[in-house]
One Martini backbone bead per residue (centre of mass of N, CA, C, O) as a GRO file, in nm:
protein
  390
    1UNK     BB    1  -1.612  -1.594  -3.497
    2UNK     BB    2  -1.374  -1.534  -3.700
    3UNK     BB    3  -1.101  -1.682  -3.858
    4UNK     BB    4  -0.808  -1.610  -3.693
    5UNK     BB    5  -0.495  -1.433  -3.687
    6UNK     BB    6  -0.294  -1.391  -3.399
    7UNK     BB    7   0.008  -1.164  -3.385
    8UNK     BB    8   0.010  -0.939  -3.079
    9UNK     BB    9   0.061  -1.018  -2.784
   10UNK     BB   10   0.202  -0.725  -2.709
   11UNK     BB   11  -0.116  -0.612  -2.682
   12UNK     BB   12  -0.231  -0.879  -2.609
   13UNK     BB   13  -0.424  -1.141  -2.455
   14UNK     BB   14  -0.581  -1.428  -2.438
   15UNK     BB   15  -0.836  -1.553  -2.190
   16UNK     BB   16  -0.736  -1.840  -2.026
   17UNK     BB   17  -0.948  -2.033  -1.982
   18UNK     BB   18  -0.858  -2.102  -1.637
   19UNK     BB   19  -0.935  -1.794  -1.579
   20UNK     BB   20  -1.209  -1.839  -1.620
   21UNK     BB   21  -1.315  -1.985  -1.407
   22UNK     BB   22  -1.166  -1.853  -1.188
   23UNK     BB   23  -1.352  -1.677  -1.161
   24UNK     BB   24  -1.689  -1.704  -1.187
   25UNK     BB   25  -1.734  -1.710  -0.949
   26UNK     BB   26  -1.689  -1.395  -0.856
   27UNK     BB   27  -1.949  -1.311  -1.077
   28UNK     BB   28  -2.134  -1.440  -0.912
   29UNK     BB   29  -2.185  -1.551  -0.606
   30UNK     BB   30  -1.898  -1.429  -0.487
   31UNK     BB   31  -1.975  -1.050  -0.472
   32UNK     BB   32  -1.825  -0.960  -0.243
   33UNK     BB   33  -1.664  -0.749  -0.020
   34UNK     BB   34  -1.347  -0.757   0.089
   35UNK     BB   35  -1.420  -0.554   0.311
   36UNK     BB   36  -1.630  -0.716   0.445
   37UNK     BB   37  -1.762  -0.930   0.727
   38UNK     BB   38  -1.890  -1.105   0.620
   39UNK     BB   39  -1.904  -1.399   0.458
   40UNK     BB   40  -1.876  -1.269   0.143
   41UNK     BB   41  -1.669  -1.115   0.191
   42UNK     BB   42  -1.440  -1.335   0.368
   43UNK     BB   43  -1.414  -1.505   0.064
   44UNK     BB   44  -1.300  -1.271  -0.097
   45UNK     BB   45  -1.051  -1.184   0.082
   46UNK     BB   46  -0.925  -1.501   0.036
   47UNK     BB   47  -0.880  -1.490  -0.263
   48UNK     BB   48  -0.690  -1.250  -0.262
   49UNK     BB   49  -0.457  -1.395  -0.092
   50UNK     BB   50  -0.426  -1.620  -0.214
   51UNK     BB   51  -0.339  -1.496  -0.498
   52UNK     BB   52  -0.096  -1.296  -0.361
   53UNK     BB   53   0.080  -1.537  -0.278
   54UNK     BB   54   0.120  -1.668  -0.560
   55UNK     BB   55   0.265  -1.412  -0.662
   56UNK     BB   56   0.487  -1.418  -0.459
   57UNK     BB   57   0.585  -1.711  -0.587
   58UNK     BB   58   0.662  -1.633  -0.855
   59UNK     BB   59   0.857  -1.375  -0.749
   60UNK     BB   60   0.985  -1.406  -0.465
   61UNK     BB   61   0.829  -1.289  -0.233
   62UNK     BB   62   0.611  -1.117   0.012
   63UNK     BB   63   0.265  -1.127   0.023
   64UNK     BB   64   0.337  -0.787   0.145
   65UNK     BB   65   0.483  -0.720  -0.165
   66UNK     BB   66   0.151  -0.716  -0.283
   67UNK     BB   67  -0.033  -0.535  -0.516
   68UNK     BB   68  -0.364  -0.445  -0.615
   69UNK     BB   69  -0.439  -0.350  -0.951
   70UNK     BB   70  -0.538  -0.222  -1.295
   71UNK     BB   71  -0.188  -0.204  -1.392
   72UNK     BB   72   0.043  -0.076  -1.553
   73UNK     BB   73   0.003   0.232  -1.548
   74UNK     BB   74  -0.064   0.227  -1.235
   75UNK     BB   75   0.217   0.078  -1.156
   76UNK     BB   76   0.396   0.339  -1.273
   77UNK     BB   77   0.292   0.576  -1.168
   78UNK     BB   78   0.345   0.464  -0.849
   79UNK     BB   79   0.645   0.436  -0.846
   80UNK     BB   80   0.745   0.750  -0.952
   81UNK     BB   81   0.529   0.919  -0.773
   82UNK     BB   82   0.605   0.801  -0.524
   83UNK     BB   83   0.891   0.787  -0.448
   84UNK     BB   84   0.911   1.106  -0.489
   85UNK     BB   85   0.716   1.193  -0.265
   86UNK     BB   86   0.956   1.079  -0.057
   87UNK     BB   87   1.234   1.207  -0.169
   88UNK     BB   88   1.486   1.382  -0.192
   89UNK     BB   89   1.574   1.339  -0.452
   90UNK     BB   90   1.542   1.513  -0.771
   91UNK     BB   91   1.626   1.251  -0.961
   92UNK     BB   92   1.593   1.065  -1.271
   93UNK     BB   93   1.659   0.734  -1.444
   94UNK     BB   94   1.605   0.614  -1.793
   95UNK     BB   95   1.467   0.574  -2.101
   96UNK     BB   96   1.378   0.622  -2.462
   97UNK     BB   97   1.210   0.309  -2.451
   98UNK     BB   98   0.957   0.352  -2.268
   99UNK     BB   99   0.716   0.340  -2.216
  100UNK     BB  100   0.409   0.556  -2.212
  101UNK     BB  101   0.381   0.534  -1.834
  102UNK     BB  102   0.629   0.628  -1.820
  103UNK     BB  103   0.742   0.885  -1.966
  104UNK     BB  104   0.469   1.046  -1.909
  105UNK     BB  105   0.503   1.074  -1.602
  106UNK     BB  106   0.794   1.241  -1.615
  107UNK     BB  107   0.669   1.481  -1.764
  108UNK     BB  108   0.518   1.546  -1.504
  109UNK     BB  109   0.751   1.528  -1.302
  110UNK     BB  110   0.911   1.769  -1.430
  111UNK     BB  111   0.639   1.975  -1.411
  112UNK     BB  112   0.691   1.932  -1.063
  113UNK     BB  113   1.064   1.966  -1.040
  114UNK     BB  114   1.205   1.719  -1.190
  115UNK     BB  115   1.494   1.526  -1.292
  116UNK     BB  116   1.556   1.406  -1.631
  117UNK     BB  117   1.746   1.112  -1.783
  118UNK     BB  118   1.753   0.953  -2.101
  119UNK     BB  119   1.895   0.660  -2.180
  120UNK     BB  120   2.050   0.521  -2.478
  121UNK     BB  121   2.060   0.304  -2.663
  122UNK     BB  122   2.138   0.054  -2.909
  123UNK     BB  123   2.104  -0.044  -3.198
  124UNK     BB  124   1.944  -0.325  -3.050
  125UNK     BB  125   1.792  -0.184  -2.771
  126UNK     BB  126   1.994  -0.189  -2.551
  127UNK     BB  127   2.112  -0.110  -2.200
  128UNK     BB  128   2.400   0.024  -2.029
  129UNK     BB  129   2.501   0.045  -1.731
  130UNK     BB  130   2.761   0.255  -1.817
  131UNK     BB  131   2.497   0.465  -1.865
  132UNK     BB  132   2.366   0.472  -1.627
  133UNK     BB  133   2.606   0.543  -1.413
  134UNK     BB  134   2.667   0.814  -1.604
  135UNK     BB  135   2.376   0.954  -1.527
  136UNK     BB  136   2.477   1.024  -1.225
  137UNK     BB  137   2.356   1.178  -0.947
  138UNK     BB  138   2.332   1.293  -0.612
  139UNK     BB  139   2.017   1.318  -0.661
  140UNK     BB  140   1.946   1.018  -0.729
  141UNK     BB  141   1.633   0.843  -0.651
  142UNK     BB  142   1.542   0.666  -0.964
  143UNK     BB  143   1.551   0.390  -1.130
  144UNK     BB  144   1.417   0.330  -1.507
  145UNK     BB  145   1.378   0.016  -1.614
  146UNK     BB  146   1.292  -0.233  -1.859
  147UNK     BB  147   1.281  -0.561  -1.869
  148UNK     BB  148   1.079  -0.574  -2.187
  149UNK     BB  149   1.041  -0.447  -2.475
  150UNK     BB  150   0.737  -0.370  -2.665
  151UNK     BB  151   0.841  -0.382  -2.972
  152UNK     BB  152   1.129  -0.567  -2.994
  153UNK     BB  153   1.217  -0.767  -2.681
  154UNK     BB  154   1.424  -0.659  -2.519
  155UNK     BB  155   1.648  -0.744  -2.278
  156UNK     BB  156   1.763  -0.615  -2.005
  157UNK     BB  157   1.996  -0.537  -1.713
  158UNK     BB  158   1.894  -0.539  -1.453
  159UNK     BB  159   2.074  -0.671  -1.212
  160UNK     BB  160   2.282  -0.479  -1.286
  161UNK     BB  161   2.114  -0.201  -1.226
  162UNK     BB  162   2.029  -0.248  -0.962
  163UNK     BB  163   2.329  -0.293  -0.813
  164UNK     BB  164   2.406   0.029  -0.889
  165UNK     BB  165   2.221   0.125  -0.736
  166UNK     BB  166   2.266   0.059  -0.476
  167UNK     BB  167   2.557   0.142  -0.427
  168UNK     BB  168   2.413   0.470  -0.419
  169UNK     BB  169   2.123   0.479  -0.251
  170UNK     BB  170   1.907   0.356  -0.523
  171UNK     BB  171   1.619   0.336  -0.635
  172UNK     BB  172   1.415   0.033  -0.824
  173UNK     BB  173   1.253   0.014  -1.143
  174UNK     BB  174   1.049  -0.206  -1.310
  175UNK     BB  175   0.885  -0.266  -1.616
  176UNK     BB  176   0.726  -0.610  -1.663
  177UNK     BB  177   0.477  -0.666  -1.861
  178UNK     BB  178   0.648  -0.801  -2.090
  179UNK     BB  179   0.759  -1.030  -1.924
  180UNK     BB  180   0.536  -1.167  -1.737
  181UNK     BB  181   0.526  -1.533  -1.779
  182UNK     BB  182   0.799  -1.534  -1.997
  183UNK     BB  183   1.013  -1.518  -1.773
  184UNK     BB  184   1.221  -1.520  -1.496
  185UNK     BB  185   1.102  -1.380  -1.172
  186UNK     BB  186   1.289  -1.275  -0.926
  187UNK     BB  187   1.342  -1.003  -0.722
  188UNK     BB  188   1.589  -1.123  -0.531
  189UNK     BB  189   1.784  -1.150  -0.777
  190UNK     BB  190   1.744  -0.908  -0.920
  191UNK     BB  191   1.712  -0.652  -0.697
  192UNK     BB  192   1.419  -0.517  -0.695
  193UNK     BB  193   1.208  -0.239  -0.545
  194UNK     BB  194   0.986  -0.225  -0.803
  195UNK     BB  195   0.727  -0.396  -1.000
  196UNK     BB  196   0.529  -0.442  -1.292
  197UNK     BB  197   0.216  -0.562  -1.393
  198UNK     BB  198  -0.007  -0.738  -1.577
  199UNK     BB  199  -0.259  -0.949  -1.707
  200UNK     BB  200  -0.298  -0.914  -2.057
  201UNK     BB  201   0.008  -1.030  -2.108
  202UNK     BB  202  -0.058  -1.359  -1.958
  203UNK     BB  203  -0.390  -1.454  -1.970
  204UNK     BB  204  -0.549  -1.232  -1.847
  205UNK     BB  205  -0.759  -0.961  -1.717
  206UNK     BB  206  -0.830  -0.660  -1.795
  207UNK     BB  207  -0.770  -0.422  -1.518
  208UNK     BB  208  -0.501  -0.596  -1.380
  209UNK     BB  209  -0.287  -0.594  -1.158
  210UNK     BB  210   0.051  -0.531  -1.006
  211UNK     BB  211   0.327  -0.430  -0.727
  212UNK     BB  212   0.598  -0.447  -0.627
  213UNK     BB  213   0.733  -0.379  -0.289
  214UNK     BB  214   0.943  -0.352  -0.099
  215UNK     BB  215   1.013  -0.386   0.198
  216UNK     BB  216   1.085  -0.026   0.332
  217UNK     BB  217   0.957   0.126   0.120
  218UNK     BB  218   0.937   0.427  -0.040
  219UNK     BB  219   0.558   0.501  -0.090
  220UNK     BB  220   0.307   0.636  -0.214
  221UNK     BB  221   0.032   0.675  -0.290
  222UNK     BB  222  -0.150   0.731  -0.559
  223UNK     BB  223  -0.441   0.642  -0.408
  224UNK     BB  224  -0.678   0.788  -0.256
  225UNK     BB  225  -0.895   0.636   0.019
  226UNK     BB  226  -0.922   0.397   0.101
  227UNK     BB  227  -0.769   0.072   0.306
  228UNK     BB  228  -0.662  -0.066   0.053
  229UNK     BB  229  -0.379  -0.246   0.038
  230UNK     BB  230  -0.276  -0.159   0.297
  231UNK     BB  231  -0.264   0.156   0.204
  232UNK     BB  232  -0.184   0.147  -0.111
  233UNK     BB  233  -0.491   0.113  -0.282
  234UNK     BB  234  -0.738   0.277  -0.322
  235UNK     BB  235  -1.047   0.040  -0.338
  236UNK     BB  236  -1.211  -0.203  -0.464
  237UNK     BB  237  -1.177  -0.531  -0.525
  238UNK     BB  238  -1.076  -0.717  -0.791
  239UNK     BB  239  -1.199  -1.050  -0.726
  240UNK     BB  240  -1.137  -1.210  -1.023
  241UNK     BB  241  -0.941  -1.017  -1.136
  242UNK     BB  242  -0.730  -1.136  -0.907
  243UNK     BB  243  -0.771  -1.455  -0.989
  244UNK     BB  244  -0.727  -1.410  -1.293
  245UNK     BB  245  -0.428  -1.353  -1.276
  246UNK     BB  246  -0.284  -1.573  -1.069
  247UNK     BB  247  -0.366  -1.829  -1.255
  248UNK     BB  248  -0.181  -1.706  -1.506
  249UNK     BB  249   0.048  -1.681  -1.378
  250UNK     BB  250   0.105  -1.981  -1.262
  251UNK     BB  251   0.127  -2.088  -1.570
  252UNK     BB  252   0.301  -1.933  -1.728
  253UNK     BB  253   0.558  -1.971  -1.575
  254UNK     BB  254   0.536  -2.318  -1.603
  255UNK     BB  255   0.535  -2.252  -1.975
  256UNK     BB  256   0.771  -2.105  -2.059
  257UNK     BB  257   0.975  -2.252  -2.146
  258UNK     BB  258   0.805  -2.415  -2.380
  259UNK     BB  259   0.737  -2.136  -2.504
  260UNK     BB  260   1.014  -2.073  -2.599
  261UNK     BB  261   1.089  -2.311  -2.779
  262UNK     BB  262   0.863  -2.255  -2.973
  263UNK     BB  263   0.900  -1.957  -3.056
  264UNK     BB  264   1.200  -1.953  -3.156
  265UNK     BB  265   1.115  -2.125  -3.430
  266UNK     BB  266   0.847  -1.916  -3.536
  267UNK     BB  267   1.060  -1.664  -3.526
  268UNK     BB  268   1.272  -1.765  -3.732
  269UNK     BB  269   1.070  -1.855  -3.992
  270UNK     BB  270   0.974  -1.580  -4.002
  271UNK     BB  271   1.240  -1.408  -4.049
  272UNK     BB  272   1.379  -1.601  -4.272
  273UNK     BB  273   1.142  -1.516  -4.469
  274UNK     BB  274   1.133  -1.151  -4.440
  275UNK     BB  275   1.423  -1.151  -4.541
  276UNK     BB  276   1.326  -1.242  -4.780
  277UNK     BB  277   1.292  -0.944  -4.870
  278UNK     BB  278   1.326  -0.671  -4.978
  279UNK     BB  279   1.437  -0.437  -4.789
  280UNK     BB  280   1.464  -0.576  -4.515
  281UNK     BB  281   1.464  -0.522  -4.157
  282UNK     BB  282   1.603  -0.648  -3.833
  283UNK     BB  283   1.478  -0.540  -3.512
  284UNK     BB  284   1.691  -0.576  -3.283
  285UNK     BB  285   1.841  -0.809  -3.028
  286UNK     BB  286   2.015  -1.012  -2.832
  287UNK     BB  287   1.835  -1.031  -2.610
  288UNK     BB  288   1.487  -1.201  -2.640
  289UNK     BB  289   1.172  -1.211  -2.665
  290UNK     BB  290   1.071  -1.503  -2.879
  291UNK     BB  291   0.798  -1.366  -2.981
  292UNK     BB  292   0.949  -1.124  -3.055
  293UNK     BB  293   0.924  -0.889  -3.413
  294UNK     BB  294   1.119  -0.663  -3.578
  295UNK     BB  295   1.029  -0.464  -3.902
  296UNK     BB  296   1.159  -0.275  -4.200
  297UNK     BB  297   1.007  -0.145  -4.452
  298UNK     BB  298   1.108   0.005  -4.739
  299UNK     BB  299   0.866   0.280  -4.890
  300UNK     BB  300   0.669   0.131  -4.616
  301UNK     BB  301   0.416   0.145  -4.436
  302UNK     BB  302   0.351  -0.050  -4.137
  303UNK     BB  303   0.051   0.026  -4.123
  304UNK     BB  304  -0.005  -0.080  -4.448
  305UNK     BB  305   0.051  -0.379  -4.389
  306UNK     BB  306  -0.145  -0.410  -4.094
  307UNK     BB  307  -0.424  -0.367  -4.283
  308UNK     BB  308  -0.367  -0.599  -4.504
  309UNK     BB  309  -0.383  -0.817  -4.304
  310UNK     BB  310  -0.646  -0.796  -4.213
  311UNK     BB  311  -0.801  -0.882  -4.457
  312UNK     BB  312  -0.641  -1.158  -4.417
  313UNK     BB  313  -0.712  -1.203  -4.081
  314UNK     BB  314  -0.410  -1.053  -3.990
  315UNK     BB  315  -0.312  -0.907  -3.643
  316UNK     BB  316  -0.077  -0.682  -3.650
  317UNK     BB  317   0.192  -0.412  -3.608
  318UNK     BB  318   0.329  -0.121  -3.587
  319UNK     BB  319   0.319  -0.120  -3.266
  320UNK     BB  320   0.219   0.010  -3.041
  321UNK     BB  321  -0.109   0.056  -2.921
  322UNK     BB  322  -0.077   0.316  -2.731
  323UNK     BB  323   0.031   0.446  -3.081
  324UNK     BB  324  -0.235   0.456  -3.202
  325UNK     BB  325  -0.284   0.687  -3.461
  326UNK     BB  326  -0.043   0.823  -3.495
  327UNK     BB  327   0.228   0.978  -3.656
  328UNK     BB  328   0.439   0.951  -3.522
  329UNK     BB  329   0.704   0.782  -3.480
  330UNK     BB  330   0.873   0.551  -3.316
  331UNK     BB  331   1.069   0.577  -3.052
  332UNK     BB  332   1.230   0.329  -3.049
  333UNK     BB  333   1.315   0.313  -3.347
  334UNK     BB  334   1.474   0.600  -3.337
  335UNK     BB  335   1.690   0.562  -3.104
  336UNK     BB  336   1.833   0.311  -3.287
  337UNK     BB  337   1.876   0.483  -3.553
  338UNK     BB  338   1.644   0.584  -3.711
  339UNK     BB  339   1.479   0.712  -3.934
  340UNK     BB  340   1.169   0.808  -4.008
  341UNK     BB  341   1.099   0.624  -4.269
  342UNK     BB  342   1.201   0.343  -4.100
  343UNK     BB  343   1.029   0.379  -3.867
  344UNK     BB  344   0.745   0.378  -4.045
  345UNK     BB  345   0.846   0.078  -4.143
  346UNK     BB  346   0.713  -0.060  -3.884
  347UNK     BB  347   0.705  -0.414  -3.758
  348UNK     BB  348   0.499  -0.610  -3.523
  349UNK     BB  349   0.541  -0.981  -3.443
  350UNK     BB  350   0.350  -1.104  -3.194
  351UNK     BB  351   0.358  -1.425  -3.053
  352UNK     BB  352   0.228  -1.742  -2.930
  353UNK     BB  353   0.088  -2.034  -2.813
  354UNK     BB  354  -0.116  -2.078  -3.021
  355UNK     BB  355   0.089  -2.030  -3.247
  356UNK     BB  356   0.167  -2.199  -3.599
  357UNK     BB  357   0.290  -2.266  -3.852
  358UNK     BB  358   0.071  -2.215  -4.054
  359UNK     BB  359   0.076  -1.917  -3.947
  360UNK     BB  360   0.307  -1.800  -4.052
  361UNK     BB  361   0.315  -1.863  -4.331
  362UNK     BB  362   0.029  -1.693  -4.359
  363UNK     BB  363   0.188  -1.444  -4.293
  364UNK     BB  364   0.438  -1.452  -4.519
  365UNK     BB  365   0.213  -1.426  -4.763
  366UNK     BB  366   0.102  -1.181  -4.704
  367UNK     BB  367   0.368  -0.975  -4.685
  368UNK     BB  368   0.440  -0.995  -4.915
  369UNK     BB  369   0.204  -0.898  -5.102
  370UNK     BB  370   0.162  -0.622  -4.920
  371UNK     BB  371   0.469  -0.530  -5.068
  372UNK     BB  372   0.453  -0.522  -5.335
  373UNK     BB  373   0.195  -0.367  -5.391
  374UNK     BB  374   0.288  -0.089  -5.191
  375UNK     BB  375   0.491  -0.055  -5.392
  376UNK     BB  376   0.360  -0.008  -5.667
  377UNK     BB  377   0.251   0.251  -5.518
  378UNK     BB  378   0.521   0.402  -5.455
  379UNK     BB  379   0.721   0.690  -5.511
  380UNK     BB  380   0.976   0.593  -5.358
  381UNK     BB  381   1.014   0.288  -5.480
  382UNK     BB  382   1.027   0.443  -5.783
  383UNK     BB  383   1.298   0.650  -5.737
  384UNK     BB  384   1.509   0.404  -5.615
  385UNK     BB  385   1.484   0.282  -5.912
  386UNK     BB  386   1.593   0.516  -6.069
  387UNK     BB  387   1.845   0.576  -5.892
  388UNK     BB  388   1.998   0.286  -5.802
  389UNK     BB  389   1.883   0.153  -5.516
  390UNK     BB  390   1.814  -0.185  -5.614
   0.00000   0.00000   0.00000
């Protein structure tokens, strides 16, 4: 493949060598199904326990407390559509800027008779804890907020928000999806009842996930069929697919601090280049995960900027990848206050551990080029200029 620079990691990361290794056996001669009694299943059984112990390791956890799924939308299904089919409150608080794994899932059970308050965050993309206790009523039976941001970067007060709900006798479900492997996750700490995460967003293979269920919690299967992963999660085990979860997990945990250290370094000079271009702002602030940044620029829309990067062989989004192709602005950018304008002028540029100095650099060479010409194409920004708004 031809040499390109990658930096949407919010949206999907490389499939790390070693959690490559440690799959090939079992896409190869380990092929036997986790579920059956002879020995080729019962090696594929153990790999996948090994596997489960691993990440309940990294999560603190109990290995019993730990299910492997599809990805983050099968747990975050599982988690509120699970939750609900249990509890006698039929009422969920969440917030504005929730993934659409979360947001579509509440709109499918208010319409089988749940009801969902969704608060606002501040402009800077933070939830306050203080907004989520007042959003609460006698019936409220889940709150679901994501642990970080996947368009921002913004890191929420999960710990805070889980401690208010316990104290009203009310389950807690974070989305963990864009935090795991990249800051520290330990359940018991934060002290959520339900967490979800993903494989292909910390260096593992797509199609693969997790969810943290506390023990003692009531949660409904969301698929039914086999006995698989105790009876949570029915389906033939993705036995590659989860022990290259669990190896990419276990590593990506291990090099977080220096990859934030790394990361904090080139998302500041990322930023500080980007905002000499006249008229672009800086969306989100901290705390947030160092490797995203996220950047409005007035007059021209954040894909045609995304479009141009692409032809210069360098990846960035306009936004989440699950909006790609969207009409509709940005929900996450509208939450904190931004116009419709402003918020279709959204770019998001999320570094990994492989991105360097000098992908920065050819980054801010090319956004600058394509903000330059996609203005002198512009009638907005012909307009602002007329009106002496520049």
């Amino acid at each position: 493949m031809e040499n390109r620079i990658y930096a949407d990691h919010a949206a999907t990361t490389k499939l790390r060598e070693e959690a490559l290794e440690a799959m090939l056996p079992w896409l190869r001669e380990g092929y036997g199904n986790a579920s059956s009694l002879y020995k080729l299943g019962r090696e594929a059984r153990k790999a996948v326990e090994n596997a489960r112990r691993t990440v309940a390791g990294v999560l603190g956890a109990d290995k019993n407390e730990i299910f492997f799924n599809s990805g983050g939308t099968e747990g975050d299904n599982t988690a509120l559509r699970g939750v609900m089919a249990c509890a006698a409150g039929r009422h969920i608080v969440s917030t504005a800027i929730e993934h659409h794994a979360v947001l579509h899932t509440l709109a499918a059970l208010e319409k089988s008779g749940c009801s969902v308050t969704l608060v606002q965050p501040d402009r800077t993309g933070h939830i306050s804890p203080d907004d989520i206790r007042s959003a609460l009523r006698p019936d409220t039976a889940l709150i679901s907020v994501m642990t970080v941001n996947n368009e921002l970067g913004t890191i929420q007060p999960v710990r805070e928000i889980a401690a208010l709900a316990h104290e009203r006798g009310i389950l807690f479900h974070t989305d963990a999806v864009q935090a795991a492997g990249h800051i520290p996750l330990n359940v018991r700490e934060l002290g959520v009842d339900l967490l979800t995460l993903s494989a292909h967003k910390f260096g593992g293979p797509k199609g693969v996930g997790a969810i943290y269920i506390r023990r003692g919690t009531s949660c409904a299967p969301y698929l039914t069929g086999g006995a698989q992963e105790h009876g949570t999660r029915a389906g033939t085990e993705n036995v590659a697919g989860i022990v290259g979860l669990a190896r990419a997990l276990e590593l990506s945990a291990a090099e977080a601090d220096e990859e934030a250290r790394q990361l904090t370094a080139l998302r500041q000079r990322l930023t500080d280049g980007i905002l000499q271009i006249p008229h672009v702002r800086e969306n989100g602030g901290e705390p947030r995960l160092p490797g995203i940044a996220n950047f409005s620029f007035a007059a021209i829309e954040g894909e045609y900027i995304a479009m141009m990067l692409d032809n210069d062989g360098i990846a960035v989004s306009p936004g989440s990848a699950c909006a790609a192709g969207s009409e509709e602005p940005s929900h996450v950018l509208t939450a904190i206050g931004l116009d419709r304008a402003a918020a279709k002028g959204g770019l998001r540029i999320s570094l990994g551990r492989e991105n360097t100095q000098a992908d920065v650099d050819a980054i801010l060479a090319s956004v600058q080029r394509a903000a330059e010409k996609l203005r002198a194409m512009s009638p907005t920004w012909s307009a602002m200029r007329h009106m002496g708004m520049l």
